[in-house]
ROMIPA-405954 format. One record per residue (C-alpha): x, y, z; residue number from 1; residue in three letters. Coordinates in nm, 2 decimals. Layout:
REM ROMIPA-405954
- X;Y;Z;NUM;ALA .
...
This chain:
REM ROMIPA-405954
- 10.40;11.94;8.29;1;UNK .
- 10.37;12.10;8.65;2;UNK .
- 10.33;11.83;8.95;3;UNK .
- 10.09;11.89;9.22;4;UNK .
- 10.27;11.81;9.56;5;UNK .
- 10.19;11.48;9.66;6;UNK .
- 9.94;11.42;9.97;7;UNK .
- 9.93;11.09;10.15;8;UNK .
- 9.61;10.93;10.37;9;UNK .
- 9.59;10.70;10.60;10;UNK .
- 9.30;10.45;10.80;11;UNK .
- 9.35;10.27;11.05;12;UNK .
- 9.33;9.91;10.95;13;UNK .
- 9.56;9.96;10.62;14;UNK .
- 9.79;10.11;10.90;15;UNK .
- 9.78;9.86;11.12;16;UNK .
- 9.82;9.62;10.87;17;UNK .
- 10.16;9.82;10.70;18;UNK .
- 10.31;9.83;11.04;19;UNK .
- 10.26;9.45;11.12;20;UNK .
- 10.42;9.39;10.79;21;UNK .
- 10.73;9.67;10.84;22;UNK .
- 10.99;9.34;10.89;23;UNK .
- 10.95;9.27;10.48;24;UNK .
- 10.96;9.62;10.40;25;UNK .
- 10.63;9.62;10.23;26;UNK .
- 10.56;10.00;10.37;27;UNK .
- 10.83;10.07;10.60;28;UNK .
- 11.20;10.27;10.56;29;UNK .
- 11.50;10.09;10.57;30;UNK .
- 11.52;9.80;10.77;31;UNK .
- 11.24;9.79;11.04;32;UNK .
- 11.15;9.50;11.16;33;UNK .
- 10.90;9.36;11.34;34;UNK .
- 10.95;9.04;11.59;35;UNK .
- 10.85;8.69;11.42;36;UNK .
- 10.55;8.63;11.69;37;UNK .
- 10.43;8.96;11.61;38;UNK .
- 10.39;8.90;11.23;39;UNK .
- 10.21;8.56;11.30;40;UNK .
- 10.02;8.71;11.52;41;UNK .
- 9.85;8.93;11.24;42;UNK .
- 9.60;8.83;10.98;43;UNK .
- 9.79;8.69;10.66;44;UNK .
- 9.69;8.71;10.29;45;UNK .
- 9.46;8.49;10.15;46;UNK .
- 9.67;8.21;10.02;47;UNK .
- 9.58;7.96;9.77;48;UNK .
- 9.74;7.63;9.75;49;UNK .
- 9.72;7.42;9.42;50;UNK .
- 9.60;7.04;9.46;51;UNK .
- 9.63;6.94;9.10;52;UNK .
- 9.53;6.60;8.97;53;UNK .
- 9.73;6.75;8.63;54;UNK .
- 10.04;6.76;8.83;55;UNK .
- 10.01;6.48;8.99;56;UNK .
- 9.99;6.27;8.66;57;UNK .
- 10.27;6.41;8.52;58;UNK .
- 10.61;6.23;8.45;59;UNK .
- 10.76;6.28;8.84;60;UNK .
- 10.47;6.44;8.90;61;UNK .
- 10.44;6.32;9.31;62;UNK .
- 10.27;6.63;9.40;63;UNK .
- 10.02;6.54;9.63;64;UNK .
- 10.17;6.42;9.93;65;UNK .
- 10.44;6.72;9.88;66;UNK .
- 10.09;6.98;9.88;67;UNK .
- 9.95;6.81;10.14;68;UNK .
- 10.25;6.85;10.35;69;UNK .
- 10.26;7.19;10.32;70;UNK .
- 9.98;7.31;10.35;71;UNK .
- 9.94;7.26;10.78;72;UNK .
- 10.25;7.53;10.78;73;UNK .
- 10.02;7.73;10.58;74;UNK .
- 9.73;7.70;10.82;75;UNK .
- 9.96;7.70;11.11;76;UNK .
- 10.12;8.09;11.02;77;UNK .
- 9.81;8.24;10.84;78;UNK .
- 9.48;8.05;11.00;79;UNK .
- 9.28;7.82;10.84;80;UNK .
- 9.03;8.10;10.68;81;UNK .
- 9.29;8.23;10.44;82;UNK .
- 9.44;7.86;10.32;83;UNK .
- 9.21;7.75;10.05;84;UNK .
- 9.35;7.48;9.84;85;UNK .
- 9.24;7.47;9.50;86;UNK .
- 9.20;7.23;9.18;87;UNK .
- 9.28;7.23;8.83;88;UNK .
- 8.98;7.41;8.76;89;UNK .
- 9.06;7.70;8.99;90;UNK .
- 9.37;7.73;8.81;91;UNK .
- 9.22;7.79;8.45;92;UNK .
- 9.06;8.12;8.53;93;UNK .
- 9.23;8.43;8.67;94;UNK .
- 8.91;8.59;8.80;95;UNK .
- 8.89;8.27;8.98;96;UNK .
- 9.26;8.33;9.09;97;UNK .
- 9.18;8.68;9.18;98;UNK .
- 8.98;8.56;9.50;99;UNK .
- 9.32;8.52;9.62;100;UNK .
- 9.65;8.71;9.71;101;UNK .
- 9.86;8.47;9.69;102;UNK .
- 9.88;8.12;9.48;103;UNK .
- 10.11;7.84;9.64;104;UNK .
- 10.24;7.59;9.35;105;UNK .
- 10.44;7.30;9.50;106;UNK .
- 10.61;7.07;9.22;107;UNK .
- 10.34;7.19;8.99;108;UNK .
- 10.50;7.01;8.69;109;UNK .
- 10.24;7.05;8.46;110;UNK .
- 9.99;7.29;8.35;111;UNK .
- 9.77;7.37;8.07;112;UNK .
- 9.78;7.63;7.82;113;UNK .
- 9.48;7.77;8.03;114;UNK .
- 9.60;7.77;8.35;115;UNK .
- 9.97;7.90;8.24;116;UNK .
- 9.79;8.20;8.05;117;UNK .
- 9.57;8.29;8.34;118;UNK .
- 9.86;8.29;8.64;119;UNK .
- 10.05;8.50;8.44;120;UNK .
- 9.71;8.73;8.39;121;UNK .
- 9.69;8.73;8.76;122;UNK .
- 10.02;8.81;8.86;123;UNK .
- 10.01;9.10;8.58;124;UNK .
- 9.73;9.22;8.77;125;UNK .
- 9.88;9.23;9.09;126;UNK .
- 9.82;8.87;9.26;127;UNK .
- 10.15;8.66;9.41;128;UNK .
- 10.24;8.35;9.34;129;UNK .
- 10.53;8.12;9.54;130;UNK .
- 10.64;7.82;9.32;131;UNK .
- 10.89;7.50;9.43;132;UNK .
- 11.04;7.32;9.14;133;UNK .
- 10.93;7.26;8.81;134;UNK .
- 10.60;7.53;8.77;135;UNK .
- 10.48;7.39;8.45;136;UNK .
- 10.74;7.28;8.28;137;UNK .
- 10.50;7.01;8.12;138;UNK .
- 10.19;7.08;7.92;139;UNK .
- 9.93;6.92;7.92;140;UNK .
- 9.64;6.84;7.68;141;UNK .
- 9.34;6.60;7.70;142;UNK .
- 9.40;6.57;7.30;143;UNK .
- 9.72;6.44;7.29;144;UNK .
- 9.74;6.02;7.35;145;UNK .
- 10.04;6.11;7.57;146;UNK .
- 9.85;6.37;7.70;147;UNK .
- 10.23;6.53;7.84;148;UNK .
- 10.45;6.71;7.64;149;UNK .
- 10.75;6.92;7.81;150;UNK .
- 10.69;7.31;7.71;151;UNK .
- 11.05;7.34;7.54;152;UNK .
- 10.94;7.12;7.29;153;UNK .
- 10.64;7.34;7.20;154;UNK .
- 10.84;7.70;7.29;155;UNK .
- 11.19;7.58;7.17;156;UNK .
- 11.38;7.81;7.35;157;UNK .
- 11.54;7.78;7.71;158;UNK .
- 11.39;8.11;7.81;159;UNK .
- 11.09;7.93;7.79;160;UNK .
- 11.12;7.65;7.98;161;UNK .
- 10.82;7.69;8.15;162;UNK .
- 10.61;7.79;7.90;163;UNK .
- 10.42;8.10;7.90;164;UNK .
- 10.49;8.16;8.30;165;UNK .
- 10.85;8.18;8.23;166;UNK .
- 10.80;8.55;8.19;167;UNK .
- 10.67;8.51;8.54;168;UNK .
- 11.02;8.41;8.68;169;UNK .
- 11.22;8.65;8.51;170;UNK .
- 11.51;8.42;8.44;171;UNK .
- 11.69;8.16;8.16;172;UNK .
- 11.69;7.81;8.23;173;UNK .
- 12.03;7.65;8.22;174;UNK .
- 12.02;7.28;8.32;175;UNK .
- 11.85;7.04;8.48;176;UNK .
- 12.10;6.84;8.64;177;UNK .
- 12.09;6.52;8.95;178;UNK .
- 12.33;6.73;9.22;179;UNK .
- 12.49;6.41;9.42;180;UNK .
- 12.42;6.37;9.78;181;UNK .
- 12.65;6.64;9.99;182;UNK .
- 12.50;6.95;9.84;183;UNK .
- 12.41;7.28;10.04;184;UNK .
- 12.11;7.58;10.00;185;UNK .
- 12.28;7.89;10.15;186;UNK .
- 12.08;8.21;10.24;187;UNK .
- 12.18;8.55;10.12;188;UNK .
- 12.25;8.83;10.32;189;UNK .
- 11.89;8.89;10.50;190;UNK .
- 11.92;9.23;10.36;191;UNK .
- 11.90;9.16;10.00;192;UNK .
- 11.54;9.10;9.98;193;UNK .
- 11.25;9.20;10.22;194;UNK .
- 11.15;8.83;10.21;195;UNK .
- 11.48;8.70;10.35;196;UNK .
- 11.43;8.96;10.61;197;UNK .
- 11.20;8.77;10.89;198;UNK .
- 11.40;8.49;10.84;199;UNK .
- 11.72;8.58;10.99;200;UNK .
- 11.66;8.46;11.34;201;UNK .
- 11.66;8.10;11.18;202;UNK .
- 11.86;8.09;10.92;203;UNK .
- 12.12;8.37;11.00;204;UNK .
- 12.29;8.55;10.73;205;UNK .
- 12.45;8.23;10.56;206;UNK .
- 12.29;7.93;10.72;207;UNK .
- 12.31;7.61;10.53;208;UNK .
- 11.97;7.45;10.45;209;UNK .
- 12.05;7.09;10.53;210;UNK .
- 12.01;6.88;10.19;211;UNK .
- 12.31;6.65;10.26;212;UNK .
- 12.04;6.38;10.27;213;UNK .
- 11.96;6.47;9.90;214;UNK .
- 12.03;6.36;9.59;215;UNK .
- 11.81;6.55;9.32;216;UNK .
- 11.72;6.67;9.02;217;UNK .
- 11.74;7.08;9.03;218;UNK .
- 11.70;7.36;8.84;219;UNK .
- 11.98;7.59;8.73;220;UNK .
- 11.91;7.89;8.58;221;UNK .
- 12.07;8.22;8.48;222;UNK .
- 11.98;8.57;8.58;223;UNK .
- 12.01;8.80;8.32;224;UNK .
- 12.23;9.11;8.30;225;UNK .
- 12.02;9.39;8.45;226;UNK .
- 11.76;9.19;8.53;227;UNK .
- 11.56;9.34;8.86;228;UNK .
- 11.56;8.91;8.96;229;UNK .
- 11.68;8.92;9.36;230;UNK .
- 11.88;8.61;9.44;231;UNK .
- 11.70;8.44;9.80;232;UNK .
- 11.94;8.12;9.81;233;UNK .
- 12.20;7.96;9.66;234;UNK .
- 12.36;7.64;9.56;235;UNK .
- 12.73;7.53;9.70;236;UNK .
- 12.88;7.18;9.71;237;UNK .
- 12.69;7.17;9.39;238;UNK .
- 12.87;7.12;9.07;239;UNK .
- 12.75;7.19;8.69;240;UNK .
- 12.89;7.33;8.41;241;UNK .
- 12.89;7.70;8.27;242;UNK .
- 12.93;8.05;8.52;243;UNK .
- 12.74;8.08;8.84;244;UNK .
- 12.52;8.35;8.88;245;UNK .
- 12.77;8.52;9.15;246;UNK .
- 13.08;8.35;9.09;247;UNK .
- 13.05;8.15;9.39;248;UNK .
- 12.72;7.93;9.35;249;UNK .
- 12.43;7.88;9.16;250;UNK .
- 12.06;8.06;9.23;251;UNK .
- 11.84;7.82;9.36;252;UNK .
- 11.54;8.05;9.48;253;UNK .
- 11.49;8.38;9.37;254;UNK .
- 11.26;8.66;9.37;255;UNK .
- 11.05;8.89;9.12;256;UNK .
- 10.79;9.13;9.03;257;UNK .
- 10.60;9.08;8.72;258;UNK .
- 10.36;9.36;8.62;259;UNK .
- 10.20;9.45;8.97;260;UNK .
- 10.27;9.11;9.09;261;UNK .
- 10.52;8.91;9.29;262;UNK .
- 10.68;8.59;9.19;263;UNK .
- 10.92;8.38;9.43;264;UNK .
- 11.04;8.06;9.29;265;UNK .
- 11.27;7.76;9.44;266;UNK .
- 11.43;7.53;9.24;267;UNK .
- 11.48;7.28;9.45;268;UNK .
- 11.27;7.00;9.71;269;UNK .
- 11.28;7.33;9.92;270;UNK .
- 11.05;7.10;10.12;271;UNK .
- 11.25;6.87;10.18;272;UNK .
- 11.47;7.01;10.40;273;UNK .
- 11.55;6.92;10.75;274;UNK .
- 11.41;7.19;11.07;275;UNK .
- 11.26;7.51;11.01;276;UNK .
- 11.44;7.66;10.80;277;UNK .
- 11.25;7.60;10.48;278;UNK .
- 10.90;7.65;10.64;279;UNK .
- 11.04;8.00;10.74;280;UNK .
- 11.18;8.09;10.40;281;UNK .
- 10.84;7.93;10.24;282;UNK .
- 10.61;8.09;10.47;283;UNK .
- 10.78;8.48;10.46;284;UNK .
- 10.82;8.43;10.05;285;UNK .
- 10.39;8.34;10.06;286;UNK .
- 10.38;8.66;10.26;287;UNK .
- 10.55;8.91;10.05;288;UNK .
- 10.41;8.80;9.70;289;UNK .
- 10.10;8.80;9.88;290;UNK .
- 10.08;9.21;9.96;291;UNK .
- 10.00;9.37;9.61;292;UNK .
- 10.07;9.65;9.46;293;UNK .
- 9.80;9.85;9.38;294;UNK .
- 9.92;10.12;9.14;295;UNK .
- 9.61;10.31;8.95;296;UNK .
- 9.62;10.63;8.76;297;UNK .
- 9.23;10.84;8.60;298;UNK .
- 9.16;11.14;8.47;299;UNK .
- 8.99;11.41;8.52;300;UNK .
- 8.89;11.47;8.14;301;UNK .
- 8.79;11.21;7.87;302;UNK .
- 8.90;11.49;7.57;303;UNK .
- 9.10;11.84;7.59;304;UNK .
- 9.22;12.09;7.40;305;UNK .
- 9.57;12.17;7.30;306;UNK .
- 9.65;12.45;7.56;307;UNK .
- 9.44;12.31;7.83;308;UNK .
- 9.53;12.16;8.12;309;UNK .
- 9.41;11.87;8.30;310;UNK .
- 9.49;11.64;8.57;311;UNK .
- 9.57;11.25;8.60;312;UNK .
- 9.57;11.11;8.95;313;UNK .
- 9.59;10.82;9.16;314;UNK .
- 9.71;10.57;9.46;315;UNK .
- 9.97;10.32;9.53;316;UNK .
- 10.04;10.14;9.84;317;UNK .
- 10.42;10.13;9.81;318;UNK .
- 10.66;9.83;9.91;319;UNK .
- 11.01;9.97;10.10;320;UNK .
- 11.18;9.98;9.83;321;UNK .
- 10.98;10.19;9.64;322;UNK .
- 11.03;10.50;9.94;323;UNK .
- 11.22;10.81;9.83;324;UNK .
- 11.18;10.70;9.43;325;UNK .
- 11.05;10.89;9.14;326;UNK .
- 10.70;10.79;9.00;327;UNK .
- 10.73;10.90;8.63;328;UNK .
- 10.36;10.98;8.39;329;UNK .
- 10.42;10.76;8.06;330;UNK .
- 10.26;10.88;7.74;331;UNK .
- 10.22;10.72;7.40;332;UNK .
- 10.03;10.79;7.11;333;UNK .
- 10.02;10.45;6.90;334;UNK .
- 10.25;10.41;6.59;335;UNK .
- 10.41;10.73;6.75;336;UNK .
- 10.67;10.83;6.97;337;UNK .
- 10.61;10.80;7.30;338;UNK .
- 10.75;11.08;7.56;339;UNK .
- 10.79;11.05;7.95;340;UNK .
- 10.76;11.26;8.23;341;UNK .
- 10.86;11.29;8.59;342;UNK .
- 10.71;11.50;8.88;343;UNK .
- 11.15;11.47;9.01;344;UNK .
- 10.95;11.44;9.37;345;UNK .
- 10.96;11.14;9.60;346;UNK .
- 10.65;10.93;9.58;347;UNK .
- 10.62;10.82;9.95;348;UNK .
- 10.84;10.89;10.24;349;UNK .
- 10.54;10.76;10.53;350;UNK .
- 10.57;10.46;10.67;351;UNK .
- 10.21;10.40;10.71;352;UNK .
- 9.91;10.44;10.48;353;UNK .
- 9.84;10.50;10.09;354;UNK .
- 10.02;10.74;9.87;355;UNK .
- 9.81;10.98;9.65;356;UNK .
- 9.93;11.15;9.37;357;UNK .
- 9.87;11.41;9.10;358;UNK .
- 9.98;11.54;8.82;359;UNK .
- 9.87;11.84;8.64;360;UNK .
- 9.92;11.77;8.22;361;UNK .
- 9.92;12.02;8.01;362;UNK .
- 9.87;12.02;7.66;363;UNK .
- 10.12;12.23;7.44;364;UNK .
- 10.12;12.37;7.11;365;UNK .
- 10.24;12.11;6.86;366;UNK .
- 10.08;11.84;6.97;367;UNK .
- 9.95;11.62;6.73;368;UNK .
- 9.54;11.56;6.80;369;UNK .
- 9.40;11.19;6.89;370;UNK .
- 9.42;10.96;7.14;371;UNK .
- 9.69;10.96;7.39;372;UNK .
- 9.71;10.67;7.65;373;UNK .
- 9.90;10.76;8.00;374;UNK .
- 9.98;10.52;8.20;375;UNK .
- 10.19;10.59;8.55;376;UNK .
- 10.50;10.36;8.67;377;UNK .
- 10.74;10.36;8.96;378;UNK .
- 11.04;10.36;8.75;379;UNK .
- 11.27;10.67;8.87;380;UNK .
- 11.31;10.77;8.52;381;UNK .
- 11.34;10.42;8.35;382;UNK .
- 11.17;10.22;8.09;383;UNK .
- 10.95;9.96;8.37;384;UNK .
- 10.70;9.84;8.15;385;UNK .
- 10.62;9.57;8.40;386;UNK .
- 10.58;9.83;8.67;387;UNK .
- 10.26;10.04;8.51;388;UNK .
- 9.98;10.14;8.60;389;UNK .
- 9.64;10.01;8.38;390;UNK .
- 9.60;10.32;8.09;391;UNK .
- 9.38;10.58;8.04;392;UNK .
- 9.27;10.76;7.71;393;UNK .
- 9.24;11.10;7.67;394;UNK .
- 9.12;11.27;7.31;395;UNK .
- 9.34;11.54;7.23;396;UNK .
- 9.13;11.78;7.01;397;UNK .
């Protein structure tokens, strides 16, 4: 397979938009940043807020007032055009959920089947979501008398803790354990994650959230070996048994991509915090998830023959760290083995604009004929099945 060089275009209002969003390194180089009053200044993502009487009735449920809370910072940063906040039913459809760039999910504690199988759709398919503590760790169903049922008992596993939106997260629940008054949230180096990026002039590099008022119930989870999890913040004064994630605390708000989506999820009363620390690191997180991916791959032939050549082509509007990488063509013909191929070229190096690619696929001798399915990721040579493209078929004849 021979790769066309790669061509990038540009308009004006995706390029205004990039550069106003350069300080998370959603479509900048390094570590360009923009001033905080600038950002705010721009229009936001459409962000979606959950209300949910569901929540709210579940054991420790106490969501509303939490949601209701939060959502004026929300209005405040991003104008009250793009804050919607939604209901239960919103939540059980993800071409509901699609309206939106981003869904806000404060102490959602419980969830339906429905509604845990359509977020995860929607973040698969490229929509954001920002969670604090407990995102549906409870099901719920109308037919039960107790109506609540926590998830691990129906998934008993602790990699499902969550139920199906665990996948979302990326990580293994450990414990749940009541941290006594004294405890600290520290931020990570604000290079480690675009989102921790805007957030340095408030938090600095290490600044303590204040939770010495606090004495609550968090989450403690592991990230797995290898996992592409980013740590946000972390737990010290905080004691529980077992090996920190870092040897020197606990993650207590992390980041993720799942499929073409973006998860961001604290453990913790993140809201509860004293100043502005947390609205910042809540507010910067909604952005991020909420700037998709949009990473699409079609053909110029439906069949071909062997020895023929065709082409497969198609956009993405790259976040930073995706600059100087490798986008790699995947190709599988079920209950086969499947090959990949790279073009070994960088898929963006701009810092403005939409990337366009091709790649010119030849068929060789040997092949075996039927239907092949190619699907393109942003994997520099690795197995990123979360990272693809949707497929497309081509008959081989």
């Amino acid at each position: 397979m021979s790769a066309v060089p790669l061509t990038t275009s540009s308009h004006v209002t995706r390029a205004l938009r990039f550069l106003a969003c350069a300080a998370l390194g959603l479509a900048a180089l390094g570590s360009l940043a923009l001033p905080a009053a600038a950002i705010a200044a721009t229009s936001g993502p459409r962000v979606a807020i959950a209300r949910s009487a569901i929540a709210q009735g579940a054991p420790y449920g106490n969501q509303y007032f939490r949601v209701d809370a939060v959502t004026p910072w929300l209005v405040s940063e991003f104008g009250k055009n793009n804050v919607t906040v939604i209901g239960d039913a919103a939540l059980d459809s993800a071409a509901t959920l699609k309206n939106y760039d981003v869904v806000v999910l404060v102490r959602q504690m419980a969830m339906t089947k429905t509604q845990r199988l359509a977020l995860r759709s929607y973040v698969a398919g490229g929509g954001g979501v920002v969670a604090v503590f407990g995102a549906g760790r409870w099901d719920y169903s109308s037919t039960r008398s107790t109506h609540y049922m926590p998830c691990i008992k129906l998934y008993p596993s602790l990699s499902t803790e969550w139920g199906e939106v665990s996948a979302i997260w990326g990580v293994t629940f450990y414990n749940d354990p009541v941290t006594a008054v004294g405890y600290h949230v520290v931020g990570e180096p604000v290079t480690m994650h675009p989102a921790l990026q805007l957030v340095a002039d408030d938090l600095g590099p290490s600044t303590p959230l204040d939770m010495l008022g606090q004495r609550d119930a968090n989450e403690y989870v592991r990230i797995p070996a290898g996992s592409a999890v980013t740590p946000l913040v972390y737990y010290t004064r905080a004691s529980a048994t077992g090996t920190p994630y870092n040897g020197s605390g606990w993650a207590a708000g992390w980041a993720n991509q799942y499929g073409l989506g973006r998860a961001v999820y604290f453990g913790y009363q993140l809201t509860a915090c004293a100043g502005t620390q947390a609205r910042t690191l809540l507010v910067n997180s909604v952005r991020w998830a909420g700037t998709s991916q949009s990473l699409t791959i079609a053909s110029s032939a439906s069949s071909a023959r062997i020895g023929s050549t065709f082409t497969l082509s198609g956009h993405f509007s790259p976040a930073g760290d995706m600059v100087g990488r490798t986008m790699d063509v995947q190709v599988w013909k079920p209950v086969k083995a499947r090959w990949s191929y790279s073009s070994s070229r960088v898929v963006y190096s701009e810092t403005t604009g939409t990337a366009v690619w091709q790649y010119k696929y030849g068929l060789k001798a040997g092949m075996a004929k039927g239907n092949y399915y190619f699907k393109a990721v942003y994997a520099g040579g690795t197995d990123a099945t979360p990272c693809m493209s949707p497929s497309v078929r081509v008959v081989v004849k």
